[in-house]
PATORBA-243669 format. One record per residue (C-alpha): residue number from 0; residue in three letters; x, y, z. Coordinates in Angstrom, 3 decimals. Example, Ala and Ser with C-alpha at 12.3 -4.5 7.8 and 13.67 -1.06 7.14 Angstrom:
! residues 2
[0; "ALA"; [12.300; -4.500; 7.800]],
[1; "SER"; [13.670; -1.060; 7.140]],
//
This chain:
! residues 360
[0; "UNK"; [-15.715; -18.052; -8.648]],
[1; "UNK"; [-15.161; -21.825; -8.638]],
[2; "UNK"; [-13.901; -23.829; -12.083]],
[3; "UNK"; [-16.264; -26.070; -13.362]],
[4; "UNK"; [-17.522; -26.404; -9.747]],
[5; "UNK"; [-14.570; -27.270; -8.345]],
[6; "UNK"; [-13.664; -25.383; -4.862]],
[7; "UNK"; [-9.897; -25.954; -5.301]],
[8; "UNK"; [-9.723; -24.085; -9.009]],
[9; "UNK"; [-11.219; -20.499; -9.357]],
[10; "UNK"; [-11.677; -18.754; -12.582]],
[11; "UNK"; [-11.626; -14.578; -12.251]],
[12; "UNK"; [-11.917; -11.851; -14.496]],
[13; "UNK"; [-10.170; -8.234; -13.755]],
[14; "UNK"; [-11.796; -5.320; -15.910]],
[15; "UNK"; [-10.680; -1.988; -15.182]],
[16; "UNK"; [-11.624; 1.421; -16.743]],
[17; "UNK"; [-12.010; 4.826; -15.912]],
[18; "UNK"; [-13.158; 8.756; -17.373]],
[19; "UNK"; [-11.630; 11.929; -16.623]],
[20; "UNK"; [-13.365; 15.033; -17.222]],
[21; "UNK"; [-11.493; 17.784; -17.134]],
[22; "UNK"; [-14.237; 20.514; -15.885]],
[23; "UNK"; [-11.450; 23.552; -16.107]],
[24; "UNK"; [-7.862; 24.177; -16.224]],
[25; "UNK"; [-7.053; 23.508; -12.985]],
[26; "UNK"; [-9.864; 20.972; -11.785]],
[27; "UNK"; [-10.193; 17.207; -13.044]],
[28; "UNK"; [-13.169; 14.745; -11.663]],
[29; "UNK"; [-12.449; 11.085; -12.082]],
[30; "UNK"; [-14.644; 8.118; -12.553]],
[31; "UNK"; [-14.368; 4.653; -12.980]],
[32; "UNK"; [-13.452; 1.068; -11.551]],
[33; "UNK"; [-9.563; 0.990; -10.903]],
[34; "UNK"; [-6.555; 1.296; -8.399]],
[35; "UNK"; [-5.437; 4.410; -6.979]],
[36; "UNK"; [-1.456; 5.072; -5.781]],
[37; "UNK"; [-0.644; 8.234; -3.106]],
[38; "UNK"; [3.374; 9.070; -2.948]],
[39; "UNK"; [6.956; 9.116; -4.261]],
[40; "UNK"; [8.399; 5.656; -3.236]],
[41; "UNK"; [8.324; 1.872; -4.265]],
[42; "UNK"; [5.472; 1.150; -1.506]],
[43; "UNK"; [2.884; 3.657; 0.084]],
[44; "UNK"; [1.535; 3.398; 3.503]],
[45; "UNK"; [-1.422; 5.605; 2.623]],
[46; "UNK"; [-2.676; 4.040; -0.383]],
[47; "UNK"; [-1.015; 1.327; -3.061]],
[48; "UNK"; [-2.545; -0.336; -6.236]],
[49; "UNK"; [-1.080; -3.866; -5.533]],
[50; "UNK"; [-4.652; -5.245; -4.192]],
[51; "UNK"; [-7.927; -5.158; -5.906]],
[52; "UNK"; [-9.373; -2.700; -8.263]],
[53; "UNK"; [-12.498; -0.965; -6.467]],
[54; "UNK"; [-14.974; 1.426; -7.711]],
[55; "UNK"; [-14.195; 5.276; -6.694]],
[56; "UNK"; [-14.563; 9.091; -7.688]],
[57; "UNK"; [-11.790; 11.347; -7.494]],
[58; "UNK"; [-11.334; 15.119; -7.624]],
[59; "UNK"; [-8.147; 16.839; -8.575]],
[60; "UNK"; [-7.538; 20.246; -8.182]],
[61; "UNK"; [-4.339; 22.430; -8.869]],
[62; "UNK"; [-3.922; 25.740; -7.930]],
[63; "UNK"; [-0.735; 27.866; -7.756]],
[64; "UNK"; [1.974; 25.352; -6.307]],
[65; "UNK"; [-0.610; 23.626; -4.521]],
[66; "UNK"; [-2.330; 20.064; -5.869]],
[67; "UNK"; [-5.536; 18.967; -3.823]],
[68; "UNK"; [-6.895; 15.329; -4.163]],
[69; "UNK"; [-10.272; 13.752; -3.013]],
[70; "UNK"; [-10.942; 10.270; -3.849]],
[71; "UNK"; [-14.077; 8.176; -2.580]],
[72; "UNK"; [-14.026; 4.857; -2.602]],
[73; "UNK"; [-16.716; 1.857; -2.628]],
[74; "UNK"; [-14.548; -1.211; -0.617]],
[75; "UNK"; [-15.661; -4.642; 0.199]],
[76; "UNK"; [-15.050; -5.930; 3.879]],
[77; "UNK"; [-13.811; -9.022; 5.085]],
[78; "UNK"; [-15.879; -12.030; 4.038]],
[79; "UNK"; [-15.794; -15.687; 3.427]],
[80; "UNK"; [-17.384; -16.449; -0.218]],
[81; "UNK"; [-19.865; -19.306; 0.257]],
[82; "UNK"; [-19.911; -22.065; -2.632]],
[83; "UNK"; [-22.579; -20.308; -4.537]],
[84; "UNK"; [-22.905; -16.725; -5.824]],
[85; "UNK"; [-24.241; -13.803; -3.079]],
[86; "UNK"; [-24.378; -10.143; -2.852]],
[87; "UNK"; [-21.614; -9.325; -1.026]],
[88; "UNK"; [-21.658; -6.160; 1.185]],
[89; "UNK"; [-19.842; -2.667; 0.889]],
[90; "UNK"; [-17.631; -0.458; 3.168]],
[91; "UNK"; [-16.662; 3.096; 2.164]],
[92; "UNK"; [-13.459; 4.820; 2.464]],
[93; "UNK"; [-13.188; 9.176; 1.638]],
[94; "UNK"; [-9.425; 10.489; 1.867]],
[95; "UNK"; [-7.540; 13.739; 1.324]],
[96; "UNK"; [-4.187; 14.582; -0.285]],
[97; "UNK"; [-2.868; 18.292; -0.009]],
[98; "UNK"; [0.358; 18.790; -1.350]],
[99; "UNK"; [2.842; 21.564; -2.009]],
[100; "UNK"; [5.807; 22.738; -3.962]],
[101; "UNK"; [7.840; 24.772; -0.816]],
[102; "UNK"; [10.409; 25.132; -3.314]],
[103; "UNK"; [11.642; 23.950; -6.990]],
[104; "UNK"; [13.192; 20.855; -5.348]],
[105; "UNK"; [11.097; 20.336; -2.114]],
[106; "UNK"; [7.054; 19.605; -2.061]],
[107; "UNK"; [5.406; 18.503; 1.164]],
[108; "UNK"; [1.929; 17.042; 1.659]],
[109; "UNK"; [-0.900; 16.202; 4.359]],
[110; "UNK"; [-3.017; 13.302; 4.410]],
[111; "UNK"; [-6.348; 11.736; 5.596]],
[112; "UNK"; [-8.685; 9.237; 5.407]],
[113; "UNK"; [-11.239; 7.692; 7.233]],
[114; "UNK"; [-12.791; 4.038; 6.453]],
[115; "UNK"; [-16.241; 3.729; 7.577]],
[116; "UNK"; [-18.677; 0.790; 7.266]],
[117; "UNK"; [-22.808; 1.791; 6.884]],
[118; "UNK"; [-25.255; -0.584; 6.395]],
[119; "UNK"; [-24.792; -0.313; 2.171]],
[120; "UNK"; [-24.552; 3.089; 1.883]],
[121; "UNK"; [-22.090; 6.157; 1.888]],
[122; "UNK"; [-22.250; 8.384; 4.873]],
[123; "UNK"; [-22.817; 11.888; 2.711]],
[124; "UNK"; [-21.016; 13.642; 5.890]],
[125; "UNK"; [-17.594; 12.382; 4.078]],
[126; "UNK"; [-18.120; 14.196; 1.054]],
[127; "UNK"; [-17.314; 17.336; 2.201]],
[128; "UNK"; [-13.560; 18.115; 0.600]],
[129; "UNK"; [-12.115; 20.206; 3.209]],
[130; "UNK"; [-13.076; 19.474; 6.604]],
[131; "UNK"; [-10.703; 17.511; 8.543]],
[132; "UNK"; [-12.233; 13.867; 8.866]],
[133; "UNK"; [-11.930; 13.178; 12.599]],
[134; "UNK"; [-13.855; 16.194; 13.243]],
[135; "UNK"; [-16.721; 14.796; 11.021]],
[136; "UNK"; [-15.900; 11.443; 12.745]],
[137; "UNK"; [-16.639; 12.732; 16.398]],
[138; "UNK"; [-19.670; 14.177; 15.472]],
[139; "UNK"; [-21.174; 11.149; 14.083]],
[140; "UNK"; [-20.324; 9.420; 17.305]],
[141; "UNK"; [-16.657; 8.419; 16.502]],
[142; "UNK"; [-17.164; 4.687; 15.172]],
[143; "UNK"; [-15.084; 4.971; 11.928]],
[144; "UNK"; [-11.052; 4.507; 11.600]],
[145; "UNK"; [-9.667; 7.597; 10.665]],
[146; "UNK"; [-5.798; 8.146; 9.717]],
[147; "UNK"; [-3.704; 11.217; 9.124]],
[148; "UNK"; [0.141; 11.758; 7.854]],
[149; "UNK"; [2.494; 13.353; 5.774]],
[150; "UNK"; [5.042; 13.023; 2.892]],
[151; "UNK"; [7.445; 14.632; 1.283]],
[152; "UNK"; [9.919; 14.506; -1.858]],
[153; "UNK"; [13.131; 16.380; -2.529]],
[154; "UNK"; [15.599; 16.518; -5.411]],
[155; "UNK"; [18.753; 16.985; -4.627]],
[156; "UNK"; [21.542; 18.027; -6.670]],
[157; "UNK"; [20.172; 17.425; -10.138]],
[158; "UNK"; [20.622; 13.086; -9.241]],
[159; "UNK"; [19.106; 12.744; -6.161]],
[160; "UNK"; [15.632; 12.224; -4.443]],
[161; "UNK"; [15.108; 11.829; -1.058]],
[162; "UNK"; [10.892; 11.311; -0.096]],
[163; "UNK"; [9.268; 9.288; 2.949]],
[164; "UNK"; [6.060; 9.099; 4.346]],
[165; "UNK"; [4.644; 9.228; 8.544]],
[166; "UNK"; [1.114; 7.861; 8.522]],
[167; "UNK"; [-0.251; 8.050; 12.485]],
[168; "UNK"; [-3.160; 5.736; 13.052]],
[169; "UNK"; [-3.732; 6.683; 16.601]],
[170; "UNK"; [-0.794; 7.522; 19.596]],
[171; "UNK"; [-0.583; 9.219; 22.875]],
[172; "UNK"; [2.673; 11.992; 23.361]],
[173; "UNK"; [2.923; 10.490; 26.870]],
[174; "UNK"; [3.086; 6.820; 26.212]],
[175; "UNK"; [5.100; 7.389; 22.906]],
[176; "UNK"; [7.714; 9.154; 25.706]],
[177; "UNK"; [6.732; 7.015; 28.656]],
[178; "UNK"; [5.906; 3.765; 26.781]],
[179; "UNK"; [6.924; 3.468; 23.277]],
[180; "UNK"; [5.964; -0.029; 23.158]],
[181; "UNK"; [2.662; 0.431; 24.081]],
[182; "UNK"; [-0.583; -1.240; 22.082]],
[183; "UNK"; [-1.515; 2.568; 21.236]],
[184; "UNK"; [1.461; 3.758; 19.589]],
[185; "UNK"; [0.097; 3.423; 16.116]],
[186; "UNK"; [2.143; 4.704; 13.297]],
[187; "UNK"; [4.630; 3.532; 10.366]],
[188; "UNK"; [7.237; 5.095; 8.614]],
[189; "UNK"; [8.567; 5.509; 5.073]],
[190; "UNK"; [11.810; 6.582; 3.803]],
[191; "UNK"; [13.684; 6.128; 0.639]],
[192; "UNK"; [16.416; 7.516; -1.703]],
[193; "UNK"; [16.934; 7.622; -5.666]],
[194; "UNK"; [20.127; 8.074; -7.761]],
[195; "UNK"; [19.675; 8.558; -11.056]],
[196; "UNK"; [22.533; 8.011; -13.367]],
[197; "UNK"; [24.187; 6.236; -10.611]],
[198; "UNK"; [27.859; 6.540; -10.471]],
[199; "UNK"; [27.665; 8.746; -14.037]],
[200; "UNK"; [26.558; 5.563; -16.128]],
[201; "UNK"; [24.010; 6.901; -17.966]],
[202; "UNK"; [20.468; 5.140; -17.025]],
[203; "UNK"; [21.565; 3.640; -14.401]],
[204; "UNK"; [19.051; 4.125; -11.978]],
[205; "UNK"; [19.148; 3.594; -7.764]],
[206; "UNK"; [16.316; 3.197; -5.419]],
[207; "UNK"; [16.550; 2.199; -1.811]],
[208; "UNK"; [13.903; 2.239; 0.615]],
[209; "UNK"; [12.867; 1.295; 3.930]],
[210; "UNK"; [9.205; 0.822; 5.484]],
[211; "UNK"; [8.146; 0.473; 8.963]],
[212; "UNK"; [5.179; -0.234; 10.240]],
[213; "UNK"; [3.705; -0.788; 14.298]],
[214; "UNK"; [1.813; -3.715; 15.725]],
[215; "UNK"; [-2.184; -2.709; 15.396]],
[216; "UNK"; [-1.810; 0.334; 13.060]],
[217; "UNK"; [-4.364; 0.021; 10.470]],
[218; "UNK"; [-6.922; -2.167; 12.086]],
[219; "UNK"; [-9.802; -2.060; 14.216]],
[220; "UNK"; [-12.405; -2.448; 16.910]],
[221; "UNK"; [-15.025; -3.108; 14.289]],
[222; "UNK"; [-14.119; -5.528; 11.493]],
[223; "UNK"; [-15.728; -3.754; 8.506]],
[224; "UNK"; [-13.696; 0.012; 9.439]],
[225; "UNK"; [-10.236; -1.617; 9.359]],
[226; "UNK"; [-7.563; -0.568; 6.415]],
[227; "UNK"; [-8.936; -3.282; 3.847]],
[228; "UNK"; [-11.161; -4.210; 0.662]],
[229; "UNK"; [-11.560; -6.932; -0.891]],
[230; "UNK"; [-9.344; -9.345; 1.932]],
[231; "UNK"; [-6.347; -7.025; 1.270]],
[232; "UNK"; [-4.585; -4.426; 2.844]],
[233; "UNK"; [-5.844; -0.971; 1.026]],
[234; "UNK"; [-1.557; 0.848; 1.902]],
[235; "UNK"; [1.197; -2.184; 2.286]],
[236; "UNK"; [0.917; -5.597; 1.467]],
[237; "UNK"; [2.744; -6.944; 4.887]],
[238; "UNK"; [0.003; -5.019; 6.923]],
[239; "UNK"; [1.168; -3.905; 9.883]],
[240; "UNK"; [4.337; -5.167; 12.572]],
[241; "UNK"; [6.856; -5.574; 10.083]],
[242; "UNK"; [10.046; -3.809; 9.280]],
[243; "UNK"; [11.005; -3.807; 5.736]],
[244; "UNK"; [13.820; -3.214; 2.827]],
[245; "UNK"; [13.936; -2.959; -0.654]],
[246; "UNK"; [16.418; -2.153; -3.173]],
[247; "UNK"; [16.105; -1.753; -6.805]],
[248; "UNK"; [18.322; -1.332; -9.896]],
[249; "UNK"; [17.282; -0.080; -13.904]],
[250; "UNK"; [19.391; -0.102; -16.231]],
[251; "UNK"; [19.105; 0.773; -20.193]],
[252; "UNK"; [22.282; -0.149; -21.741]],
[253; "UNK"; [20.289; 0.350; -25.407]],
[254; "UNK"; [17.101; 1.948; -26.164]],
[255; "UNK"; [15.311; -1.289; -26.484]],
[256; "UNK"; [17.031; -3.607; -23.672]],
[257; "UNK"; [16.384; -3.018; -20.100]],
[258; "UNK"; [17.818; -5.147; -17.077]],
[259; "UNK"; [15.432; -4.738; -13.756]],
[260; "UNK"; [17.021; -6.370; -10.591]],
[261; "UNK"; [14.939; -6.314; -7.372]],
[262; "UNK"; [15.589; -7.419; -3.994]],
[263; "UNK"; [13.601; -7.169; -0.846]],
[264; "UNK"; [13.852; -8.199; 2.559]],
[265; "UNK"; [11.474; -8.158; 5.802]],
[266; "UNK"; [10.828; -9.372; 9.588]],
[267; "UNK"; [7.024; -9.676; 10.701]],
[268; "UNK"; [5.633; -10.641; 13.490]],
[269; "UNK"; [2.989; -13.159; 13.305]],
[270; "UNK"; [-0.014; -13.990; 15.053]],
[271; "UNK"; [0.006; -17.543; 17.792]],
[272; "UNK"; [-3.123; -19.572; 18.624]],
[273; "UNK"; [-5.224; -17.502; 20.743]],
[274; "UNK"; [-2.655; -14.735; 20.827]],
[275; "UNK"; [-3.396; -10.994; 18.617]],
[276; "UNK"; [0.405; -9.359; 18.428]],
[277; "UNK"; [-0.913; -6.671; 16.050]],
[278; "UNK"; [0.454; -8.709; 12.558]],
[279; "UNK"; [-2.982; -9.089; 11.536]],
[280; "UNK"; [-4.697; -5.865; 10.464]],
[281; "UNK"; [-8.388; -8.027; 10.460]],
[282; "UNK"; [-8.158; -9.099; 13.686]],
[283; "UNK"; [-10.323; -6.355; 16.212]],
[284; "UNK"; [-7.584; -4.859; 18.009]],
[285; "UNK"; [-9.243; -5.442; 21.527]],
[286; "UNK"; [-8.775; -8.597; 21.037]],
[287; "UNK"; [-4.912; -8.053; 22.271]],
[288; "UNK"; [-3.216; -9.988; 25.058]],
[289; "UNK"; [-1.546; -7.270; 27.045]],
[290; "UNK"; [-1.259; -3.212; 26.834]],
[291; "UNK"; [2.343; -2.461; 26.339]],
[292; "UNK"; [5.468; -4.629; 25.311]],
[293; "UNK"; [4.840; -4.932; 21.346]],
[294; "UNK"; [7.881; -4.405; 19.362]],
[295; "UNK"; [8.089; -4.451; 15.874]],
[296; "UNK"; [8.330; -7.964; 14.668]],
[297; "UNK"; [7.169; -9.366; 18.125]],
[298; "UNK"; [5.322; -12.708; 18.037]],
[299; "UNK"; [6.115; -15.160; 15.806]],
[300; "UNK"; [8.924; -13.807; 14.134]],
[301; "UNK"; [8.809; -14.363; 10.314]],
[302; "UNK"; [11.659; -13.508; 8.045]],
[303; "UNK"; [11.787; -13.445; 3.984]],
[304; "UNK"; [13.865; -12.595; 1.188]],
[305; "UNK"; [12.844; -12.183; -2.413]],
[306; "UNK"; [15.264; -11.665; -5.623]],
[307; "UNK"; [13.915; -10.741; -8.842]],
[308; "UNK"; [15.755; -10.156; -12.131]],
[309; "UNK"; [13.969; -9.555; -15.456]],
[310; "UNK"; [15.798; -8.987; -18.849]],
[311; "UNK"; [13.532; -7.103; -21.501]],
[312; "UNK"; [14.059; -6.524; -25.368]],
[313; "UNK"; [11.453; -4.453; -27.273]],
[314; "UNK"; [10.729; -5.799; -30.944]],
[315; "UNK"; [8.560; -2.938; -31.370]],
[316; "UNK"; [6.616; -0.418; -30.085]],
[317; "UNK"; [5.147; -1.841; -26.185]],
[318; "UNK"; [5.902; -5.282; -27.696]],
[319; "UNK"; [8.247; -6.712; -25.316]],
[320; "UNK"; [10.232; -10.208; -24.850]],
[321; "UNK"; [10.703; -11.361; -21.360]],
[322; "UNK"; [13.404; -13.075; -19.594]],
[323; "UNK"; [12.340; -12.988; -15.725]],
[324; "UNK"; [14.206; -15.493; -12.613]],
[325; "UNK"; [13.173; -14.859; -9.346]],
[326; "UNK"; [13.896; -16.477; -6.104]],
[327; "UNK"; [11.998; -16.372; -2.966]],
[328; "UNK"; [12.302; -17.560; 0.787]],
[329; "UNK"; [10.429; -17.691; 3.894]],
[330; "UNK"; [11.200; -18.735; 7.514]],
[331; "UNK"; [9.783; -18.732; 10.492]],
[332; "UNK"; [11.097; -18.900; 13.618]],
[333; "UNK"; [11.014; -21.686; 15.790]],
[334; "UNK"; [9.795; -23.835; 12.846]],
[335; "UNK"; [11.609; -26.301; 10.181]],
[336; "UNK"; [11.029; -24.171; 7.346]],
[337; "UNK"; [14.248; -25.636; 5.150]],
[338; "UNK"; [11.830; -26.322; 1.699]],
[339; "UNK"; [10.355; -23.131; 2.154]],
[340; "UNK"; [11.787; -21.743; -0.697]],
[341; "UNK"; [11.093; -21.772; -4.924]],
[342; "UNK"; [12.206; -20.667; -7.792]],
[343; "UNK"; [10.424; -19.318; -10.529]],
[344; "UNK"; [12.178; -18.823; -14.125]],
[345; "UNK"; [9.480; -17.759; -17.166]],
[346; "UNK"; [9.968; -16.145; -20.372]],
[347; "UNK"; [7.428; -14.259; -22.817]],
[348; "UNK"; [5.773; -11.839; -24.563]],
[349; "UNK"; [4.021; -8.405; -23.115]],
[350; "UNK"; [2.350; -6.697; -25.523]],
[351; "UNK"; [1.013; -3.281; -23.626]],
[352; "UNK"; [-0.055; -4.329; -20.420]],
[353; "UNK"; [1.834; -4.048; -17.164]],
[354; "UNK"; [4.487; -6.272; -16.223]],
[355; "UNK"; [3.236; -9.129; -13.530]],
[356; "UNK"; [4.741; -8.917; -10.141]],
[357; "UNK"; [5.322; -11.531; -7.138]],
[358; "UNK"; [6.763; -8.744; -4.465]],
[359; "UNK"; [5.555; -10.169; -1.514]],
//
């Protein structure tokens, strides 16, 4: 809300919290006001905890080499605060994780979700924890944005992991052959590696991974059912037509020091006056200038690179000292974007709360 009345300075307080009740050995129901996370990698294109906490119930259940999830989730839609305070209405999202250990190294898993918008109140047709969604989505006259995918995660060789992710918003097998750039070829991809010990320097730890993601996936005809809460993306930050990479290094020389070096690079295509290229995941997706011809990064082509490195000692017990530099810059094409750039250099203290991050 605004400072003192001032409409240039907010003031905003995050509270978080959750129960678990664990009603048997092999079934745990969740409660509470908090972010949820689904796969193996740096980012997830089915659901990430970088955005807003939102109020949900969650169900997981393990059984043999199998590990079910439900969650249900009370989102907020798109909307422009007004100067004083308002109720502010609700979406809803329901999703499914199903996921299997094939073998002691491999596990595979299945996804859904569906994001639907009522007028303040959850569509009890959702809470059913096995159907597939669309079904339940057709029969209620198909106005909600339903997703499906798959991931996967396998260790290799006692110092390897290898895991990705294929979320498929919506695509046709004959213009995905015929037309590949077509509006309706809706899907991004994840994949990634990890090498632990790198190189036989003990923890020294590896990650490199690369997300894709086509122009339009995640958005919608109706404003309220697109991939959001809270005026953020609900999977990755960048949205959707965007190619990106990110590499990461951890390293423990001592039991209390740890070095954490970050960098990340990415090409998105943005949005022109009057134009929808599929960049912007609020925009209705009708709203697009042609039917085929969108490439990844088409429009106006933005391109940034971010570099983080943060030094940590621990005095004690989660009672850290801080030494963080990071470097960040944008451009976009076509424009004089030279200053576009910063530097950020802070030290301090974390005493058992998560570490701040600017990876976007």
């Amino acid at each position: 809300k605004p400072f003192k009345n001032n409409p240039a300075v907010v003031d905003y307080f995050d509270a978080r919290g959750y129960i678990t009740f664990n009603a048997a050995k092999f079934i745990d129901f969740q409660f509470g006001y908090d972010k949820n996370f689904i796969g193996h990698g740096y980012r997830s294109l089915f659901l990430s905890d970088w955005g807003n906490s939102y109020l949900f119930g969650k169900i997981n259940t393990r059984i043999w080499k199998f590990n079910y999830q439900n969650i249900f989730m009370e989102l907020m839609p798109e909307f422009h605060k007004p100067g004083r305070d308002t109720l502010i209405d609700r979406k809803y999202a329901a999703m499914h994780h199903l996921s299997m250990n094939v073998t002691k190294w491999l596990n595979i898993g299945l996804f859904e979700s569906v994001v639907f918008g009522r007028r303040n109140r959850f569509d009890f047709q959702y809470l059913n924890p096995i159907i597939f969604y669309r079904h339940i989505e057709g029969t209620v006259g198909s106005p909600d944005n339903a997703f499906a995918g798959f991931d996967f995660k396998a260790n290799v060789a006692k110092k390897f992991q290898f895991y990705g992710q294929f979320l498929l918003d919506e695509f046709l097998i004959s213009k995905l052959r015929n037309d590949p750039k077509n509006w309706v070829n809706k899907y991004g991809i994840q994949l990634g590696a990890k090498y632990i010990n790198a190189f036989g320097i003990q923890n020294l730890d590896l990650q490199a991974e690369v997300n894709r993601v086509r122009p339009f996936t995640y958005a919608h005809y109706d404003s309220v059912s697109n991939y959001t809460h809270y005026n953020q993306p609900l999977a990755h930050p960048l949205g959707a037509n965007f190619q990106e990479f990110v590499g990461i290094l951890q390293y423990q020389p001592h039991p209390k020091w740890n070095i954490y070096a970050r960098a990340m690079y990415y090409y998105k295509g943005l949005d022109s006056t009057g134009v929808n290229n599929g960049g912007n995941i609020f925009r209705d997706y009708t709203t697009r200038s042609a039917e085929s011809g969108f490439a990844v990064g088409g429009g106006n082509k933005a391109t940034c690179f971010n570099g983080m490195l943060n030094l940590s000692y621990e005095f004690k017990h989660n009672l850290f000292f801080e030494l963080m530099m990071q470097y960040r810059r944008f451009r976009l094409s076509g424009v004089n974007t030279e200053n576009n750039q910063s530097t950020l250099v802070s030290a301090g203290v974390r005493w058992n709360i998560f570490r701040r991050t600017y990876d976007f």
